[in-house]
Backbone atoms as SQL, in Angstrom:
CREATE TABLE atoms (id INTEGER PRIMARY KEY, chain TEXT, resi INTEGER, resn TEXT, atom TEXT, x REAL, y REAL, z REAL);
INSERT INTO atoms VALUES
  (1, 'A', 1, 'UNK', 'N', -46.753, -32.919, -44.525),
  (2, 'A', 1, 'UNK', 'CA', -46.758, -32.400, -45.876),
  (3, 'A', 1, 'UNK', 'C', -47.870, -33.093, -46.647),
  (4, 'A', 2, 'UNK', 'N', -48.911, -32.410, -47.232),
  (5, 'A', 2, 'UNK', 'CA', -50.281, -32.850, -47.784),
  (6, 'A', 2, 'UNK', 'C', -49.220, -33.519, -49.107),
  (7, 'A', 3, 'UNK', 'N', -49.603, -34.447, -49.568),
  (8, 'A', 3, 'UNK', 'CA', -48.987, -35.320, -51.010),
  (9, 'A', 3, 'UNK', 'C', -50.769, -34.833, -52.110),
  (10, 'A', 4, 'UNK', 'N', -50.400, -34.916, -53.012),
  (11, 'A', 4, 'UNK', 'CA', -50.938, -34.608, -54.396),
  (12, 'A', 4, 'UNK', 'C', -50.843, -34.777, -55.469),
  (13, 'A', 5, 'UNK', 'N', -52.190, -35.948, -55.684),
  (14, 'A', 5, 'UNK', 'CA', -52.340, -36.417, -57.331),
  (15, 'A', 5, 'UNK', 'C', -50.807, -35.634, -58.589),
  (16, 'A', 6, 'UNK', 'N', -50.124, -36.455, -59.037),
  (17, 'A', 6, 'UNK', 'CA', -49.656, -35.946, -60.087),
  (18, 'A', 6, 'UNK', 'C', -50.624, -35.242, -61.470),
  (19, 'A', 7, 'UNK', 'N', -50.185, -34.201, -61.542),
  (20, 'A', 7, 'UNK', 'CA', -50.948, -33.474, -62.726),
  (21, 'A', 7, 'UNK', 'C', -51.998, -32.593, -62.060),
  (22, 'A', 8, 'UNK', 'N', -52.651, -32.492, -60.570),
  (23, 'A', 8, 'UNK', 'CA', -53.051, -31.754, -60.363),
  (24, 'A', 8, 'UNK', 'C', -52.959, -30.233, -59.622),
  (25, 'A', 9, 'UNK', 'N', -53.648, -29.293, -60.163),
  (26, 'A', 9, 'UNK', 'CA', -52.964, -27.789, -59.881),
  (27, 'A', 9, 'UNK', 'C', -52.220, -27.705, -61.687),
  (28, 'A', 10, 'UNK', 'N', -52.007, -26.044, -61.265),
  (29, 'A', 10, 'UNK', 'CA', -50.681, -25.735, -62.108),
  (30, 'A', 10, 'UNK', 'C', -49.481, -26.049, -62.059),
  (31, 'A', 11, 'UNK', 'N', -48.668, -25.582, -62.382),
  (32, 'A', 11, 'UNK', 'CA', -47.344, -25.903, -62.079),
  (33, 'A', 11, 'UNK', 'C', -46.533, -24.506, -61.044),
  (34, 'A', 12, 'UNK', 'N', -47.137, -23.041, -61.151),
  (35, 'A', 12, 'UNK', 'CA', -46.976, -22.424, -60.270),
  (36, 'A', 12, 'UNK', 'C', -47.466, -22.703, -59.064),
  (37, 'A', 13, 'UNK', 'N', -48.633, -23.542, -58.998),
  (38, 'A', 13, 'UNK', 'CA', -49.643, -23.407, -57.594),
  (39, 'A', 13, 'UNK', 'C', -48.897, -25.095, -56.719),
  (40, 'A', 14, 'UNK', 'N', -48.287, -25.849, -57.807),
  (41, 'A', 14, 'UNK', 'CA', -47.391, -26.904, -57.259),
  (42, 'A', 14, 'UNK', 'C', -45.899, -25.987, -56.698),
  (43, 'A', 15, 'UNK', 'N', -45.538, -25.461, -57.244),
  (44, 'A', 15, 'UNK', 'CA', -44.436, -25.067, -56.814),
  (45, 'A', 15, 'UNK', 'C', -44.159, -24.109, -55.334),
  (46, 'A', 16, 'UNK', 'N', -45.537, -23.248, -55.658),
  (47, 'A', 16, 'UNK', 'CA', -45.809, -22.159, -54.430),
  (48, 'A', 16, 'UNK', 'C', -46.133, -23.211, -53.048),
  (49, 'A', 17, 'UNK', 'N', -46.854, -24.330, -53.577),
  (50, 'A', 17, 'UNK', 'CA', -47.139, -24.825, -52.305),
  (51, 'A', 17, 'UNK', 'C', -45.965, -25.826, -51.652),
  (52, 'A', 18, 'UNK', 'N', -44.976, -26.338, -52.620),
  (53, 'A', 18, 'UNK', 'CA', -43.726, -27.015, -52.132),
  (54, 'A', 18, 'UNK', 'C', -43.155, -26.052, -51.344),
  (55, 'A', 19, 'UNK', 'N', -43.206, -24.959, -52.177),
  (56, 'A', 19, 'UNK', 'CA', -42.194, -23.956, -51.388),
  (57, 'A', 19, 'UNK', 'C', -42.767, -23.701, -49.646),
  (58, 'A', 20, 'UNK', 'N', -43.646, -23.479, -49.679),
  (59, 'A', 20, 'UNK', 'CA', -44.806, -23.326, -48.774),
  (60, 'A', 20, 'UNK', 'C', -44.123, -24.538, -47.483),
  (61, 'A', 21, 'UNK', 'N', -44.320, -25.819, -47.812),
  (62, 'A', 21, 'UNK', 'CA', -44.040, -26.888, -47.194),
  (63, 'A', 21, 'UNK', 'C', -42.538, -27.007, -46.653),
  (64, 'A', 22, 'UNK', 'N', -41.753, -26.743, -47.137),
  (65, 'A', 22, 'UNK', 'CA', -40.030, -26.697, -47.007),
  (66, 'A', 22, 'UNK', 'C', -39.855, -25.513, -45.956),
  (67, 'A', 23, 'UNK', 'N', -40.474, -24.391, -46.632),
  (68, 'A', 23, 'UNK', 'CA', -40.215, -23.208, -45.621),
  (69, 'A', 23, 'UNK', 'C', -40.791, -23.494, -44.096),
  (70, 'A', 24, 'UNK', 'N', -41.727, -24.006, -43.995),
  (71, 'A', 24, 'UNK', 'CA', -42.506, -24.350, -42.801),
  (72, 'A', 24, 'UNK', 'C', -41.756, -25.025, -42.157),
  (73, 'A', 25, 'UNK', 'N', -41.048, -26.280, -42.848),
  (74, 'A', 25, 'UNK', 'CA', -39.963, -27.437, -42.304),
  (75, 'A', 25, 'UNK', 'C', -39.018, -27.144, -42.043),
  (76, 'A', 26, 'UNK', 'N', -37.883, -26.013, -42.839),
  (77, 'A', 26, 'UNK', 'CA', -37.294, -25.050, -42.635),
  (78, 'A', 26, 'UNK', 'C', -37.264, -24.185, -41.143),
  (79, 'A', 27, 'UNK', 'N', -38.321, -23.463, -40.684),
  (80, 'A', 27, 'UNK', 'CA', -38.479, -22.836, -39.819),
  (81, 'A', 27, 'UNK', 'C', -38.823, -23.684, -38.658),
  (82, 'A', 28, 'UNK', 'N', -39.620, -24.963, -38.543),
  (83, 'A', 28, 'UNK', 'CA', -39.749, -25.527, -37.486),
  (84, 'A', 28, 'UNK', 'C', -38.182, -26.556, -37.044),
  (85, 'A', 29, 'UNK', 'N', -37.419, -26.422, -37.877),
  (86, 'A', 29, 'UNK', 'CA', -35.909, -26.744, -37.393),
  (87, 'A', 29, 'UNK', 'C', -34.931, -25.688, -36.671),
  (88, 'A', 30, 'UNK', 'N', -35.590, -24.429, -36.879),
  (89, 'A', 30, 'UNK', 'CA', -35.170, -23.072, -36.383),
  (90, 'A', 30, 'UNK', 'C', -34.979, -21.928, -37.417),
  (91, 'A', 31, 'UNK', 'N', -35.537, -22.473, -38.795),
  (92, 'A', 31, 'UNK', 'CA', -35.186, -21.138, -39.758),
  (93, 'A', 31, 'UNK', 'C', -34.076, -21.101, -40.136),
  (94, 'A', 32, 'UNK', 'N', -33.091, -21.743, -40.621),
  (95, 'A', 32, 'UNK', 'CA', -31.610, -21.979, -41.192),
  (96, 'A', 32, 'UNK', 'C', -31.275, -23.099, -41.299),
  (97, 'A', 33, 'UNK', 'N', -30.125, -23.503, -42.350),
  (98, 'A', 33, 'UNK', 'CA', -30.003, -24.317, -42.528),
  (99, 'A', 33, 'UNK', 'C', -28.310, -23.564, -43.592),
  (100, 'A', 34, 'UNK', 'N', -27.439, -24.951, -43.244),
  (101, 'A', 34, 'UNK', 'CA', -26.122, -24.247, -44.056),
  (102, 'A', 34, 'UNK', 'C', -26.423, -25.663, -45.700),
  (103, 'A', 35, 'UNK', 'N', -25.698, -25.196, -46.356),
  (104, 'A', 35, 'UNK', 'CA', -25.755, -25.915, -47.588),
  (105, 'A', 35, 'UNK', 'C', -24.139, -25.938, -48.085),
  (106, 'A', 36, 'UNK', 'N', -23.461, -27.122, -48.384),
  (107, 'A', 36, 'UNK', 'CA', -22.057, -27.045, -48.287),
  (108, 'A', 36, 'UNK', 'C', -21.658, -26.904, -49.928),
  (109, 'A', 37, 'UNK', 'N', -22.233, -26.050, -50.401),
  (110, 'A', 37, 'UNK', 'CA', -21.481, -25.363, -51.578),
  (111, 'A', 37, 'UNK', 'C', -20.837, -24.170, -51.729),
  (112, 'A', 38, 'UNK', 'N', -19.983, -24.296, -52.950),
  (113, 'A', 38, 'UNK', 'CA', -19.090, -22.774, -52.345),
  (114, 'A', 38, 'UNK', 'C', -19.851, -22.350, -54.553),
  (115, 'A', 39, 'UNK', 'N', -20.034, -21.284, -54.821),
  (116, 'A', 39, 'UNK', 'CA', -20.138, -20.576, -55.607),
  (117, 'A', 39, 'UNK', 'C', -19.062, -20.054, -55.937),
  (118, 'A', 40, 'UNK', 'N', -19.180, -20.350, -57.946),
  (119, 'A', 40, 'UNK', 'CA', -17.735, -20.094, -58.285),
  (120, 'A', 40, 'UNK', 'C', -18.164, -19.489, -59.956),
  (121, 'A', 41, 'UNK', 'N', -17.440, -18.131, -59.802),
  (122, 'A', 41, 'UNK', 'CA', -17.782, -17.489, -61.365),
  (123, 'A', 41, 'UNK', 'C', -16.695, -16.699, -61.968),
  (124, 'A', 42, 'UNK', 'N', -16.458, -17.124, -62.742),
  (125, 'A', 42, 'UNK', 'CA', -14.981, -16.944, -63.827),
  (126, 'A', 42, 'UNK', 'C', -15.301, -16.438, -65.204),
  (127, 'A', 43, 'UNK', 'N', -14.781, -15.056, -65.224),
  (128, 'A', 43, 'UNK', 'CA', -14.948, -14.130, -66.732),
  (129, 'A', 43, 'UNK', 'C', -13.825, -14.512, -67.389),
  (130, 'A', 44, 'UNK', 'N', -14.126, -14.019, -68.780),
  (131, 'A', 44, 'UNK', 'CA', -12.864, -13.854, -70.002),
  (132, 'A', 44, 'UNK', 'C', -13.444, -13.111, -70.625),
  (133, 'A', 45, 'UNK', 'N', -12.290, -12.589, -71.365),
  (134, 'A', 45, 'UNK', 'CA', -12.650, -11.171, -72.582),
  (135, 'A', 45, 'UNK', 'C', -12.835, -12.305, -73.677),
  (136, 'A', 46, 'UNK', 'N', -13.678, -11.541, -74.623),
  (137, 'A', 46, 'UNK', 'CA', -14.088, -12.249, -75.739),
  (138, 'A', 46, 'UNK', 'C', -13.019, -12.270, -76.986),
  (139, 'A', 47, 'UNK', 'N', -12.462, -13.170, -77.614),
  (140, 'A', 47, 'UNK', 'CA', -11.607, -12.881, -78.476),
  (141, 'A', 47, 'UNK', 'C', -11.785, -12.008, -79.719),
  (142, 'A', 48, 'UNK', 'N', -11.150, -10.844, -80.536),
  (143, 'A', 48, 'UNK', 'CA', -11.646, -11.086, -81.536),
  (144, 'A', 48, 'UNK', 'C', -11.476, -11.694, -82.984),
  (145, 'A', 49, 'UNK', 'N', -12.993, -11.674, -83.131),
  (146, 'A', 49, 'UNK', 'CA', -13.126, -12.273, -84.975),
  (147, 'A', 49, 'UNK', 'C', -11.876, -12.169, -85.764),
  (148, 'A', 50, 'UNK', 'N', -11.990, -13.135, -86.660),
  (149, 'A', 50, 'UNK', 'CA', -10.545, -13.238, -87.516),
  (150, 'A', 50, 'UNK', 'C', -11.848, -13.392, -88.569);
């Protein structure tokens, strides 16, 4: 993974290229990877105004 001066690039062209780097690292482990979170999303009706 090339390392790079802080502050240089944009902040998209830092990000595209992290991404860049992970995915590569990513795939040379075999392309998957599990992540042990579970996703959790809970509605309510809005009360009304008094």
């Amino acid at each position: 993974m090339a390392v790079r001066r802080a502050g240089s690039g944009s902040a998209p062209d830092r990000s595209a290229a992290v991404l860049d780097e992970v995915g590569a690292a990513v795939d040379a482990l075999g392309g998957r990877f599990t992540m042990p979170y579970t996703t959790v999303a809970l509605t309510a009706p809005r009360s009304a105004s008094t």
